[in-house]
N, C-alpha and C positions, 0 to 999 in steps of 0.2 A: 408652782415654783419650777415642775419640770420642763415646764415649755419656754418658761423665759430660762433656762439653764441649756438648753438645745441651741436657744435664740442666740446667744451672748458664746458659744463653741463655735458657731454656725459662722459670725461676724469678725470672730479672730481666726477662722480657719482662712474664709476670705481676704483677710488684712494681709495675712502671712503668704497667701498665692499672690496678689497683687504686690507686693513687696518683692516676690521671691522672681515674678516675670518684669520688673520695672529694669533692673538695669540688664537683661539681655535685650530691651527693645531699647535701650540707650546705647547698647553695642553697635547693633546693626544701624543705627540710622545716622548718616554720616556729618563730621565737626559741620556745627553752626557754623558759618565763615564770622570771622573780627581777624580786626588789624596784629600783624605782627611781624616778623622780619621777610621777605623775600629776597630771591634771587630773578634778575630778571634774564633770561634765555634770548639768546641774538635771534633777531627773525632767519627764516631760511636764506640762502645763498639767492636763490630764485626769485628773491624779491625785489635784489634791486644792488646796486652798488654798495660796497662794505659804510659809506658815509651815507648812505641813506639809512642803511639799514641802524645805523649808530642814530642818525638823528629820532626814527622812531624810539630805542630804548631809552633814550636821553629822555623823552617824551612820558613816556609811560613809566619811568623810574620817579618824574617828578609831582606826575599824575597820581601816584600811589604813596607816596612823602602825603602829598595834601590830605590824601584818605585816612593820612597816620598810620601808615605803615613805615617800617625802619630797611629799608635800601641798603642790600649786603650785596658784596662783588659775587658773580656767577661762580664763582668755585665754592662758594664759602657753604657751609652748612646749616642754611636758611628754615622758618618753619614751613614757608611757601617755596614753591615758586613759578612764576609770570611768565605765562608762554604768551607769544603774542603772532600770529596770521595777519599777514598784509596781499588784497588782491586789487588790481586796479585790470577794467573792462573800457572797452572803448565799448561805446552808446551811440553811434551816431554823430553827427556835426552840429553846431550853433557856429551864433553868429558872433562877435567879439568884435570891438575897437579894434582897428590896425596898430600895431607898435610904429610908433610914432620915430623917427631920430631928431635928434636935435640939433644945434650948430653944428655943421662938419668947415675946415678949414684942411686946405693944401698950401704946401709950400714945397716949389720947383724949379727947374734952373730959366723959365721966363717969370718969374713973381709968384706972388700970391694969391690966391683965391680963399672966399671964403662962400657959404651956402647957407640958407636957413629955410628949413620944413615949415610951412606955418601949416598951425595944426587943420584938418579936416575933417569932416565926417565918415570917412570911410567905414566902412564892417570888413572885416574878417572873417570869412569861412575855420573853423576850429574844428577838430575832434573835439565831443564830449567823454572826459574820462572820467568814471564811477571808481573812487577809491573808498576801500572797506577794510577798517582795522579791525580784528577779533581780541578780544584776549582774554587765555583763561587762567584763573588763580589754582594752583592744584597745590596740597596739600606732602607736602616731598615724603614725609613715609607714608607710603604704598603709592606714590602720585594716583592719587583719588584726587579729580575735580569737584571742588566746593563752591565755584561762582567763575561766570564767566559772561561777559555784555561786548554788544558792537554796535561801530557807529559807522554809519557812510556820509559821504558828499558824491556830488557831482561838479566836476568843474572843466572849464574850456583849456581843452591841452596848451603846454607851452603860457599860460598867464601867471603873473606871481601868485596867485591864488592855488596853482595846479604847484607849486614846489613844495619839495619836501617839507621845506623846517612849517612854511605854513599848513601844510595837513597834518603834520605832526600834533603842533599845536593845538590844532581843529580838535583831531579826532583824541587822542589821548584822552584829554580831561573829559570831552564828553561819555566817553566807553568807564571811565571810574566812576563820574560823579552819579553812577546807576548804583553803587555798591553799597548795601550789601544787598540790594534788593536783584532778583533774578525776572529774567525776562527774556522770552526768545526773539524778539524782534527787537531791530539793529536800528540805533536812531538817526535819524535824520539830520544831519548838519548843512545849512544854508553854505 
């Protein structure tokens, strides 16, 4: 009887330590990321004109609505909030379709003219620019980062594919739809 009375002291001493160390190791280890209100932070100055840099936020406010997160104005006192890094690299040159014009017309003091392009196969020599959205979710008391994914393209400078509202697009939803899952490598957008 005395050993099973050692045994059964022995098994609630244990209970009582492993009870008494569970929530300092749920102290130290930092929120689970889930959806909840953010504030989204304008990209740096250095990134681009005040309407790009708007058209990225517009982007990634609507990117993080989908995630079901609830989009509060940057002042406001949000549970997150959404920094986001925009870098764009020139790569080298490709090749691209020549922008084409289409009908031109003149009108002058001998008459009128008119012109038309028919279309060609011409190439274009391009920059290739590498654009890479980051962005990280940080947790506004103590800003402690809880999740944070990037996504790049590459595309021929100067094509509608290289404008803003279209990388925005691009890149945004693909950089959320990682969430909540973490990963250090930056995905790939065609």
């Amino acid at each position: 009887m005395a050993v099973w009375r050692q045994a059964m002291h022995n098994y609630w001493m244990m209970t009582i330590a492993l009870a008494a160390a569970a929530p300092a190791a749920a102290q130290e280890a930092p929120e689970a990321p889930r959806p909840g209100t953010v504030a989204i932070e304008p990209l740096a100055k250095e990134a681009g004109p005040a309407t790009v840099r708007q058209v990225f936020a517009d982007a990634v406010e609507r990117a993080l609505m989908d995630a079901r997160f609830t989009a509060l104005p940057a002042t406001s006192r949000s549970r997150y909030v959404a920094r986001m890094k925009l870098t764009r690299t020139a790569r080298g040159a490709v090749t691209s379709n020549a922008k084409e014009e289409g009908m031109a017309t003149a009108i002058g003091n001998w008459g009128a003219a008119i012109g038309v392009t028919l279309p060609s196969d011409k190439r274009q020599l391009r920059g290739l620019i590498v654009t890479e959205l980051e962005v990280e979710i940080l947790l506004r008391e103590g800003m402690q980062r809880v999740w944070s994914g990037r996504a790049v393209t590459a595309q021929a400078e100067g094509t509608k594919a290289d404008a803003p509202a279209a990388l925005a697009a691009k890149l945004a939803p693909a950089v959320i739809r990682r969430f909540p899952a973490q990963s250090d490598e930056a995905i790939s957008i065609p």
